[in-house]
ROSE-809226 format. One line per field, with one value per atom (N, C-alpha, C): residue number from 0; chain; atom name; x, y, z. Coordinates in pm, 1 decimal. Example, Ala and Ser with C-alpha at 12.3 -4.5 7.8 and 13.67 -1.06 7.14 Angstrom:
REM ROSE-809226
voro	0_0_0_1_1_1
logu	A_A_A_A_A_A
roro	N_CA_C_N_CA_C
u	1319.0_1230.0_1320.0_1285.0_1367.0_1290.0
v	-569.0_-450.0_-330.0_-225.0_-106.0_3.0
w	780.0_780.0_780.0_708.0_714.0_787.0
REM end
This chain:
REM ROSE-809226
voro	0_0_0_1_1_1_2_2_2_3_3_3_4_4_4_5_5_5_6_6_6_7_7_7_8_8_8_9_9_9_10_10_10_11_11_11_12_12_12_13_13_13_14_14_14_15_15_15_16_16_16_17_17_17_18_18_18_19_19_19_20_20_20_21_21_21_22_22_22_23_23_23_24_24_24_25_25_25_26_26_26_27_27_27_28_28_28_29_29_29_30_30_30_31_31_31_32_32_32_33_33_33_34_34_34_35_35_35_36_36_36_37_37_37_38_38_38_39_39_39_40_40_40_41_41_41_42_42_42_43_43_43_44_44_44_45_45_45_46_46_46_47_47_47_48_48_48_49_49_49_50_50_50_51_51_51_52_52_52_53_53_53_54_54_54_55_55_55_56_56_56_57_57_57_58_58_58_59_59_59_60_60_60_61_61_61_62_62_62_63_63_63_64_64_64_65_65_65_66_66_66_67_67_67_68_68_68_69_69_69_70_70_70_71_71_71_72_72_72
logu	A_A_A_A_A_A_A_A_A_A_A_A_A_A_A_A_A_A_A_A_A_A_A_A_A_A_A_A_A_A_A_A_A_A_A_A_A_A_A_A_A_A_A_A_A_A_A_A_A_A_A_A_A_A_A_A_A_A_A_A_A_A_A_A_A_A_A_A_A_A_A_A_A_A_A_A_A_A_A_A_A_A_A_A_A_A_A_A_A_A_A_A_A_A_A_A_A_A_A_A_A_A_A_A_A_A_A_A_A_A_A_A_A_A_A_A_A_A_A_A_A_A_A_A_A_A_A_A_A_A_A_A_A_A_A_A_A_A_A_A_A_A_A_A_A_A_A_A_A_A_A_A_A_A_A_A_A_A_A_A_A_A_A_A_A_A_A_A_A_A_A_A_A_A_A_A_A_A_A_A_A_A_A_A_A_A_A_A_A_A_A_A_A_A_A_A_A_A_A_A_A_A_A_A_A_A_A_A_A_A_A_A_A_A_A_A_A_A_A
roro	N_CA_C_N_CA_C_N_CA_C_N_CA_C_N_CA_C_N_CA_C_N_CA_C_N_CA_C_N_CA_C_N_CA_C_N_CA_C_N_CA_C_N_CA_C_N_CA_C_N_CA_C_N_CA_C_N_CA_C_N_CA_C_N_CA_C_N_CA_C_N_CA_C_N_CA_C_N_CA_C_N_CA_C_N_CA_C_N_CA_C_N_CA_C_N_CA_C_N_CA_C_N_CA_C_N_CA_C_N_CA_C_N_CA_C_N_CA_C_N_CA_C_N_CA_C_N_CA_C_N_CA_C_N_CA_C_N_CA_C_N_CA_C_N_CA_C_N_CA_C_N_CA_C_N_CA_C_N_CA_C_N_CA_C_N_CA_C_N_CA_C_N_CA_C_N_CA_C_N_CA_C_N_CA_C_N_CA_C_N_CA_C_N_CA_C_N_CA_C_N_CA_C_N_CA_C_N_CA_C_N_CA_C_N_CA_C_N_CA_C_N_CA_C_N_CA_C_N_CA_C_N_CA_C_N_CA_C_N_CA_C_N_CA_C_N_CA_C_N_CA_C_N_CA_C
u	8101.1_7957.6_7924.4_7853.4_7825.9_7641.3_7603.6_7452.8_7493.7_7422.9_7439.8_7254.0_7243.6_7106.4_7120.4_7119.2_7148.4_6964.5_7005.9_6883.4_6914.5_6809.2_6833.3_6743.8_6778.5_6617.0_6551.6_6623.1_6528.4_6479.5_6510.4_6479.9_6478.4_6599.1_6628.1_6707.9_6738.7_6821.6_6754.9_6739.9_6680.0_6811.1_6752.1_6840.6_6908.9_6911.0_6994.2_7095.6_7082.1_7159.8_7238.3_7201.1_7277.7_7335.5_7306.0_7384.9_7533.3_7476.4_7632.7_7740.8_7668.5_7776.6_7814.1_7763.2_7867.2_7961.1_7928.2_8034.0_8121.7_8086.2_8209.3_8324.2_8229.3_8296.8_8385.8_8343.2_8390.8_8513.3_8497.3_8589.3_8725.8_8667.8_8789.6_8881.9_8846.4_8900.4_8958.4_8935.7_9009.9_9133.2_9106.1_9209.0_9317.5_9280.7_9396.3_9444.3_9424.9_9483.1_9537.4_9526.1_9632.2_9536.4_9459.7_9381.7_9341.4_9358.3_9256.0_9335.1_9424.6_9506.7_9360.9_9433.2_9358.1_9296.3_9332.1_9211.9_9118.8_9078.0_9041.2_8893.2_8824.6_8669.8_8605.4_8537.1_8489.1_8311.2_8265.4_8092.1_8053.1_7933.2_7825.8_7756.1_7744.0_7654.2_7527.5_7449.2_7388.0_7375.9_7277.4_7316.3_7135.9_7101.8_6941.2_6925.5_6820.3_6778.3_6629.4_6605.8_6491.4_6441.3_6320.2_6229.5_6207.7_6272.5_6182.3_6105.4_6007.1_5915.2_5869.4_5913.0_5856.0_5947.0_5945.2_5981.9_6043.0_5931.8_5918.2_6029.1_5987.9_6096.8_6255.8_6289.7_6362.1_6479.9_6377.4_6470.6_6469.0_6369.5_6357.5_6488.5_6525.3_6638.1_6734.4_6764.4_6871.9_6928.2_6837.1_6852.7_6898.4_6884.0_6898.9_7077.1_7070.9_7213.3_7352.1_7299.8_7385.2_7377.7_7237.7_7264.1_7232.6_7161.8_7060.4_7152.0_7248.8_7334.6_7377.2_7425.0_7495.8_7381.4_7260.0_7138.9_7129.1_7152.5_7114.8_6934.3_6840.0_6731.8_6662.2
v	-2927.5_-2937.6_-3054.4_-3145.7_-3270.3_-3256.7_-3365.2_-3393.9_-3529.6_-3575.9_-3741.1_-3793.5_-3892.0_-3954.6_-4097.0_-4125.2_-4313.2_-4404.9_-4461.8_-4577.9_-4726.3_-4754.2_-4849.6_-4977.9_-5048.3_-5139.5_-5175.0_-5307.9_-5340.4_-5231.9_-5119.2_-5028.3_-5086.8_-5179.4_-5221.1_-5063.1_-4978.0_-4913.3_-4694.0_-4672.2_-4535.5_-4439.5_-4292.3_-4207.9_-4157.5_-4128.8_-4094.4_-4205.7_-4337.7_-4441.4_-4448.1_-4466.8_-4419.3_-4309.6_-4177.3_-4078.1_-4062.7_-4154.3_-4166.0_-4264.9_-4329.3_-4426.4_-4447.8_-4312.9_-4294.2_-4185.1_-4107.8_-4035.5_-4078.1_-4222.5_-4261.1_-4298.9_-4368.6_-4447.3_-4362.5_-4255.5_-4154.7_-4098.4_-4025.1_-4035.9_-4054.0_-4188.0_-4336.4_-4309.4_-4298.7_-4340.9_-4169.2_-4127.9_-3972.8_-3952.6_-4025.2_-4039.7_-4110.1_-4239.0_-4328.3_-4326.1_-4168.7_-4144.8_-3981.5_-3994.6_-3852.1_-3733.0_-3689.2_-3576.2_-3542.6_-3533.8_-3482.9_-3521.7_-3443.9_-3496.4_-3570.3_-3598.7_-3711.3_-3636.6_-3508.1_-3441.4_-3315.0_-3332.6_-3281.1_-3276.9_-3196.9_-3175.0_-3155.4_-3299.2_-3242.7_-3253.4_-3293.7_-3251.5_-3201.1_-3112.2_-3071.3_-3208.8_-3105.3_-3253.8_-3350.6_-3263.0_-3384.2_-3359.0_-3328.3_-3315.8_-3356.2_-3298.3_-3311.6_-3475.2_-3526.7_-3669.5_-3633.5_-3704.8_-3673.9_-3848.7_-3882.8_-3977.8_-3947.3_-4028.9_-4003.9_-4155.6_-4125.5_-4249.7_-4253.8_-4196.7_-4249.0_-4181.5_-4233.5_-4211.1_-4040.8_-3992.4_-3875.1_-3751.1_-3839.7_-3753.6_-3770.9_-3936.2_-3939.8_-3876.1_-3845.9_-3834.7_-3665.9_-3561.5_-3428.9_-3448.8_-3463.8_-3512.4_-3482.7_-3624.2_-3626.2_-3551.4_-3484.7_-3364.9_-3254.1_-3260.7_-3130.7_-3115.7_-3295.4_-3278.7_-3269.5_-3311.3_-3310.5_-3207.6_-3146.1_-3022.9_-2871.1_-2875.6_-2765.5_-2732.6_-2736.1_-2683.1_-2601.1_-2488.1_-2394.1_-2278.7_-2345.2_-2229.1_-2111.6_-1990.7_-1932.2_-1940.6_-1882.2_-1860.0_-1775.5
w	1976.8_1970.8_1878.8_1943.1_1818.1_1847.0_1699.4_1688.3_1666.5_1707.1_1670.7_1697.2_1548.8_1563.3_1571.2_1646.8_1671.7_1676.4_1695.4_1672.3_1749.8_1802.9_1913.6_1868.0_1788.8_1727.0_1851.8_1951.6_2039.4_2129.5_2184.0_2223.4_2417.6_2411.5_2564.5_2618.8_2546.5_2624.4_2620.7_2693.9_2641.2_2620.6_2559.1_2492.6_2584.8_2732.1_2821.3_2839.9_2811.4_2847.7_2748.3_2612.9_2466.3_2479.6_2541.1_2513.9_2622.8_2720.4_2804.5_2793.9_2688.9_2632.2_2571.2_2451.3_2349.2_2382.4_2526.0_2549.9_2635.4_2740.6_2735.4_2616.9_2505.6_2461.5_2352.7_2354.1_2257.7_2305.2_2457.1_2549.3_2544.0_2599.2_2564.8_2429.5_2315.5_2169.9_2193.1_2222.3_2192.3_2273.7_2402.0_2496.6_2432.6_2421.4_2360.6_2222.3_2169.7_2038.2_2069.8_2192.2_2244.7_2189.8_2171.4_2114.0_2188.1_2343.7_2407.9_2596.4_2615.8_2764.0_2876.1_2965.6_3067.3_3145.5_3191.4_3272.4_3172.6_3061.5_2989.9_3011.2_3040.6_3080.2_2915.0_2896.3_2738.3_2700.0_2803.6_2785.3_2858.9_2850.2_2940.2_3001.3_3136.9_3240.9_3161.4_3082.8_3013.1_2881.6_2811.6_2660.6_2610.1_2491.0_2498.5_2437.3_2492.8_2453.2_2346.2_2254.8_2201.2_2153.2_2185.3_2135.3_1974.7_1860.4_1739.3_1725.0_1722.4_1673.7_1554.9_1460.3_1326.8_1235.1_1085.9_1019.9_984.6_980.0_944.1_1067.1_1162.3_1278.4_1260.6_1229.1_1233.0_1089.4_1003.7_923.8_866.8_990.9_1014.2_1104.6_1205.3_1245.0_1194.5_1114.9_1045.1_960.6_868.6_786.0_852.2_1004.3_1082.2_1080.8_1144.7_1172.7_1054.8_951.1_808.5_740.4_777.8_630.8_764.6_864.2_917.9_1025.2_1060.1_1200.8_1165.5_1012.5_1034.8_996.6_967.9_900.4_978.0_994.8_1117.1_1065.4_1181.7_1196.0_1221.9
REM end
C-alpha cells in the first residue's frame, strides 16, 4: 500500500498520467533488483488521483501521508 504526493510545476502532465508512471517506473526498479519476480501482479487497476491546488491542501496531504496512515478513525 503506498501514498505518494508528487507535484508537477508545469502542470503539462495530469495525476492519472503521473500516477502510471511512477508505477511503471517503480515497477521497473523493483524488477531489476530482483524484489519482486517478472510475473508479479503488484497494483490495483487504478489508484486514487487527487487535484491539490493550494498550499493548504497540499500540505493536509502530506501530513496525511507521513504522520496520518496508521491513525485509526
Amino acid at each position: 500500500h503506498v501514498h505518494v504526493v508528487l507535484g508537477a510545476g508545469d502542470w503539462t502532465h495530469s495525476p492519472e498520467i503521473m500516477l502510471s508512471q511512477l508505477k511503471s517506473r517503480a515497477t521497473r526498479r523493483l524488477r531489476e533488483e530482483f524484489l519482486v519476480s517478472e510475473d508479479a501482479s503488484l497494483w490495483v487497476r487504478h489508484g486514487s488521483t487527487r487535484y491539490l491546488w493550494n498550499t493548504k491542501s497540499v500540505l493536509a496531504a502530506s501530513q496525511y501521508v507521513m504522520e496520518g496512515q496508521d491513525v485509526q478513525r
